[in-house]
N, C-alpha and C positions, 0 to 999 in steps of 0.2 A: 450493485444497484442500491442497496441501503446504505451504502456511504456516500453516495450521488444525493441521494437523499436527504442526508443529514446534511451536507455540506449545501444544498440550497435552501435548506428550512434556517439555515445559518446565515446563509446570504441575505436572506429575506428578513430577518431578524435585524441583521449591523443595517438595511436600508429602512425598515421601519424604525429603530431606534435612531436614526440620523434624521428622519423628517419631525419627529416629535423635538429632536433639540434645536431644529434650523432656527425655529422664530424664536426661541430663547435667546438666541444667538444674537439675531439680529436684532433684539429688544433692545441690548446690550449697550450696541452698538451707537456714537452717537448722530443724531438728525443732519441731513443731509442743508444745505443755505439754500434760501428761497430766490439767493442773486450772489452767485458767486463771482467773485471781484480779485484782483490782482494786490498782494500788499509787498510793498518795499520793505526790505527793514536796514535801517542805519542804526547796527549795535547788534551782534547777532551772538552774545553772550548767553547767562541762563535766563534771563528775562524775553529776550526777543527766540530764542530757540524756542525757549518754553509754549510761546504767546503762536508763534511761525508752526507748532507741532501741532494744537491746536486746532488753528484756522485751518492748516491744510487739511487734517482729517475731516474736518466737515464742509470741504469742497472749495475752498480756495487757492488761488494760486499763488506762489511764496515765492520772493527771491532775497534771500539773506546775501549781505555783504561785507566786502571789507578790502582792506585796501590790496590784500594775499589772499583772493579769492582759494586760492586749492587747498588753504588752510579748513576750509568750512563743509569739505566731501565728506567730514562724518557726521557730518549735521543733516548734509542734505540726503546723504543713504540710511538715513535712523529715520527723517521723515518725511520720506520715498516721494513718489512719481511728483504729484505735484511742487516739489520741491526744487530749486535751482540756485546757483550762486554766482555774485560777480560784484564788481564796483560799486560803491556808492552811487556812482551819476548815475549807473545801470539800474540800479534798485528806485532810482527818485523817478527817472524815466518809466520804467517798468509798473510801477504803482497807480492805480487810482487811489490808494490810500498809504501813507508813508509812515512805519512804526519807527519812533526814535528810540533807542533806549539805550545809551551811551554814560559813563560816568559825567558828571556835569563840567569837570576841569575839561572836557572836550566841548566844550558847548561854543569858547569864541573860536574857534576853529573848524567846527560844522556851520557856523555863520558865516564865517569868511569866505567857507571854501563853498556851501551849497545854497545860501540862502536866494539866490537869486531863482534856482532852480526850483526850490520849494516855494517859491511865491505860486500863491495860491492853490497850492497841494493839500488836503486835509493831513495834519500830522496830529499821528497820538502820542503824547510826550509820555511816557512811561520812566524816565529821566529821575532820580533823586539826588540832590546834591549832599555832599555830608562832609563837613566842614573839616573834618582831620583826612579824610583822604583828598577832598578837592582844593583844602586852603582857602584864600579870601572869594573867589568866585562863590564859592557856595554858602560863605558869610553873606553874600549879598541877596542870594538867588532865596537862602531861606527864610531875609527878612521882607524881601518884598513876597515873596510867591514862586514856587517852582514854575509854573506856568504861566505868569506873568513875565517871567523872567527870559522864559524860552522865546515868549513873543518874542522881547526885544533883540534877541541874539536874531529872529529868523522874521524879519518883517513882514508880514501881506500872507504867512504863512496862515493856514486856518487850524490852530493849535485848537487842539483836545486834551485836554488831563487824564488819561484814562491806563488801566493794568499799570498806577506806580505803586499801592496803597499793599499789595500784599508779597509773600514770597514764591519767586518762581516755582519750588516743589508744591505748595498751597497751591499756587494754579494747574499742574499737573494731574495731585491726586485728587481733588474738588471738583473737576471739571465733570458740567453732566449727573451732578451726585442725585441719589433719591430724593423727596422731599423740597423744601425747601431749597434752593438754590443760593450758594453764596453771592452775596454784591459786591457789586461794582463800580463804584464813585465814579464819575462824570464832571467835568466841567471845561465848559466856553463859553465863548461871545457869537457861536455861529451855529445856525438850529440847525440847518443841512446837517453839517459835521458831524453833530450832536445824535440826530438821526441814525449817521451811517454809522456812527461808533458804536451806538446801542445797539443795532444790530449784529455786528461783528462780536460784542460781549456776549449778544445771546450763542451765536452760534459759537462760538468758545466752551461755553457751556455754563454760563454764570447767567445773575440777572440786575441789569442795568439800572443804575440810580443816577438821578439826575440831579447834581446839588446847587447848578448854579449858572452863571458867567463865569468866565476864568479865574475874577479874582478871591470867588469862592474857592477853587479848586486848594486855595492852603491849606483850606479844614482838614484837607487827610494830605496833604503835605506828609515826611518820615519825620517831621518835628511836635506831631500832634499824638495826642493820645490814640486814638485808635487805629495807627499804624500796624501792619501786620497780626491786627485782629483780622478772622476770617468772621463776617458775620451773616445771615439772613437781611433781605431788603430791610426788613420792619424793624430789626435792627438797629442796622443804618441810619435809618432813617431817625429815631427813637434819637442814637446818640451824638449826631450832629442837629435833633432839632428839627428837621423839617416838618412838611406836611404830610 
């Protein structure tokens, strides 16, 4: 009888100490989107896995691609249910909102091959070009604008500049932090867009800045100084100038 005893004053004990840590737990844990939405991704490297791990945990649904969809099963089993893979057309299809994030020497070649599809698709060019791995394409792309550039390659598309400015682990272990939240540079020509991306930022776990039209989005360009600085809005704000 007294080991009957001791072993439910024990029982009751591992259940009392399990309800004192649930809502620790779930403090933790990040906020659920107030409009969960479908995101394509064309580029499902560490930038779009990173951005795709993310959005899903905070209730979106993801379909990462590539042209060898059964290559991206440990992408999609690291981040689980809502998670899926397949083609590119599938992903553009699939999406109310289309994440690009492709080396840029692929850029007249995601024109040729999708641009018709992505007309009028909100795309977040997450894209940097850099001239010893891309050659003259990304001579061009960094003098006019990464995302001016993208326009051109993907006409009528509703480009955003958005998740190019830091490094994928940066958005990993940042996301959701205490305090102050790292930002997120912004920029286009189209307020909807503009809207839906900042919200995707938020539930990402960052906090959205808005610098411009597109052809502000050079200011954090990877040719500008405060590339791969992580910093707070006020920040941001502070060292490109704004309001």
């Amino acid at each position: 009888m007294r080991k009957n005893a001791l072993r439910l004053r024990a029982l009751a004990f591992a259940a009392i100490l399990a309800a004192a840590l649930t809502p620790l737990a779930g403090a933790q844990a990040p906020p659920q989107t107030t409009r969960p939405m479908k995101i394509g991704f064309i580029g499902s490297g560490n930038i779009g896995g990173a951005i795709g791990e993310l959005l899903a945990k905070a209730g979106h649904e993801v379909l990462f691609s590539s042209r060898n969809p059964d290559n991206l099963k440990p992408l999609v089993v690291r981040v689980g249910a809502r998670a899926r893979a397949g083609t590119p057309q599938e992903a553009i299809a699939f999406g109310d909102v289309v994440f690009l994030g492709v080396p840029y020497s692929s850029m007249p070649q995601i024109g040729q091959d999708y641009a018709g599809a992505l007309k009028g698709k909100i795309v977040l060019d997450a894209g940097n070009p850099n001239v010893r791995r891309d050659g003259p394409i990304a001579e061009a792309a960094v003098a006019k604008g990464a995302g001016l550039a993208t326009a051109g390659h993907l006409p009528g598309a509703r480009i955003v500049r958005a998740f190019n400015q830091l490094n994928f682990k940066v958005f990993l272990s940042e996301a959701h932090r205490a305090g102050d939240r790292v930002a997120v540079p912004l920029a286009s020509d189209d307020s909807q867009a503009l809207a839906v991306a900042s919200q995707l930022v938020r539930d990402a776990g960052f906090e959205p800045v808005v610098v411009g039209p597109l052809a502000a989005g050079k200011s954090f360009d990877s040719s500008q100084p405060i590339f791969l600085k992580a910093m707070t809005a006020r920040e941001l704000r502070a060292a490109l100038k704004l309001p």
